[in-house]
N, C-alpha and C positions, 0 to 999 in steps of 0.2 A: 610610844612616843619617841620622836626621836631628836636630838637635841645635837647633833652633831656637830649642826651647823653654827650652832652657839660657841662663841668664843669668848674667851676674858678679854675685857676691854672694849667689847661693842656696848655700843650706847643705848639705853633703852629709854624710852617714855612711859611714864603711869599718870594718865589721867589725873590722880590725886596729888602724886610728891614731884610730877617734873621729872628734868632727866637723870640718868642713874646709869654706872659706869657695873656691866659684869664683872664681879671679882672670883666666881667660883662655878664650877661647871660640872655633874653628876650627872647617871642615866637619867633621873627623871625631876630635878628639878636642878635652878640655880642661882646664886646670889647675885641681890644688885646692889650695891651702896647708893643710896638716894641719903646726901645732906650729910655722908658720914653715917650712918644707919643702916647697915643691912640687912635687907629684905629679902627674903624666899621668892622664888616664882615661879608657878606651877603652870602646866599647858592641863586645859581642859575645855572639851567642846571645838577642839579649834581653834583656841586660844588663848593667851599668856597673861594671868593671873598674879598678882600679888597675894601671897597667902595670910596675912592676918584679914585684910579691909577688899577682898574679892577686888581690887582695882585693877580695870584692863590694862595691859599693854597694849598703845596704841600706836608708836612709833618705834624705828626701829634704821639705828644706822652699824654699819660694819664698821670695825676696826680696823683702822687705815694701818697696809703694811708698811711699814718704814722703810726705805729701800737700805742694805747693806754695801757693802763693796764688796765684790767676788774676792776669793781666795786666792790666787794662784801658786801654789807653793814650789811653781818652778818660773814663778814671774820675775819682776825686775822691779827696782825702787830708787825714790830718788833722795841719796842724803843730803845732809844740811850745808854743805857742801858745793853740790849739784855733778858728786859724784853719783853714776847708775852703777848699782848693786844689785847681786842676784838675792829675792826675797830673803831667803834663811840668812844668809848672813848682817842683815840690817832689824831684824825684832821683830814681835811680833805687833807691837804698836803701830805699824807701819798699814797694817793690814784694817783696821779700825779707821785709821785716819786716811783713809781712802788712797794712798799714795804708793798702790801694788799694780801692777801693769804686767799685761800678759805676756809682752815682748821687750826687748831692750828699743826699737823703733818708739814704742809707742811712748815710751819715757822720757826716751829723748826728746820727741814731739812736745809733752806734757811740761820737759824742766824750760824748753825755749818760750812757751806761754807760759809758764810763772816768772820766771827770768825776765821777759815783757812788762809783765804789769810791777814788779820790783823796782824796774827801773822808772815805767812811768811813775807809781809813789814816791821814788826818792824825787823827780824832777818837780811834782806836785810841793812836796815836803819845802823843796829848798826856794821856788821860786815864789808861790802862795803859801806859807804856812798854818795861816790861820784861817786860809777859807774851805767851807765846809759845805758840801750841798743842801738845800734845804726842800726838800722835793715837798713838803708841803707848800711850794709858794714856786706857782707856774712863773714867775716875773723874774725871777731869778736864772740867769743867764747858764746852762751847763753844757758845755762843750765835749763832745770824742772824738780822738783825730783815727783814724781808719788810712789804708794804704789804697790808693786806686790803680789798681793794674796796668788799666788800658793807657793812662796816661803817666804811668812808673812816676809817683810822687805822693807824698805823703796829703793829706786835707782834714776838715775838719765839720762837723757838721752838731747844727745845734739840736737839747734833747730838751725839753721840762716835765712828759710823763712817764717815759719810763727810766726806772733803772735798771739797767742789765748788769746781772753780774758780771764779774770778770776784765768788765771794762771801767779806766779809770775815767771822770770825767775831770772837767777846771773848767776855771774862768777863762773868758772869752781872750783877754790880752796875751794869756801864759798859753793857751792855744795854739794860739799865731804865734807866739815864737817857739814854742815845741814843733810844731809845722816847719819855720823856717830850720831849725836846729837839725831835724830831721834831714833833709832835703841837702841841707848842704854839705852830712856828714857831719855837725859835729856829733848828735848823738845817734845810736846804735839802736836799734832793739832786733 
């Protein structure tokens, strides 16, 4: 029998107790917690067994990999600051909180999109402060302003299903003049 493919954390079905998360994994059998109980489970005939009450296993999801952020231990990072630092000299904390970049380019690219959306929260902040998107409720107006190339000026365009990360949205008034603000140079991003 071979169990290889079995991991801790894939989700199993038993017929009788529902789902149950692998918490242990041996050559020839392994444990599920079902309700906080765990349960043995044995492959025979083909198939995966609960060992006290013979209940099949009859479902069967993989355990979702989490994604990490690569290492680069001759990458570049961005401090608090928004000075770029080469990885060792900035912690290793840096490297969990996803803010390691393979090159000094790419950092820089990285600090001028967080630097963006900074600025948009602070504009958010100062000129709505207390309004808050309510994405369960399509009637509610949310705006993103976006750069249009072809005609070099800032715009604005309205959203009510999704939310994207990354992008700040507002109310339709504070829109149009982050638009105007834009456009005429007072503010920057």
């Amino acid at each position: 029998m071979d169990l290889s493919k079995v991991q801790i954390g894939d989700k199993v079905y038993s017929c009788l107790k529902g789902w149950g998360e692998v918490i242990w994994v041996n050559k020839h059998s392994f444990n599920v917690n079902f309700n906080k109980l765990a349960q043995a489970v044995y492959y025979f005939n083909g198939k995966y067994f609960q060992s006290d009450i013979k209940a099949e296993i009859t479902n069967w999801r993989k355990k979702r990999r989490e994604w990490q952020p690569e290492n680069y231990p001759d990458g570049y990072t961005i401090w608090a600051d928004g000075k770029i630092a080469s990885t060792w000299s900035n912690g290793r904390n840096v490297i969990k909180e996803g803010r390691v970049y393979a090159t000094r380019e790419q950092a820089e690219y990285a600090y001028k999109s967080i630097r963006a959306c900074q600025i948009l929260n602070a504009y958010k902040a100062e000129f709505a402060p207390d309004w808050r998107p309510d994405w369960a409720n399509p009637n509610q107006n949310k705006w993103y302003i976006y750069y249009n190339i072809e005609l070099e000026k800032w715009g604005m365009v309205h959203c009510f299903r999704q939310q994207i990360p990354e992008l700040v949205c507002f109310p339709k008034e504070i829109a149009e003049q982050l638009c105007k603000d834009l456009n005429n140079g007072v503010v920057e991003l």
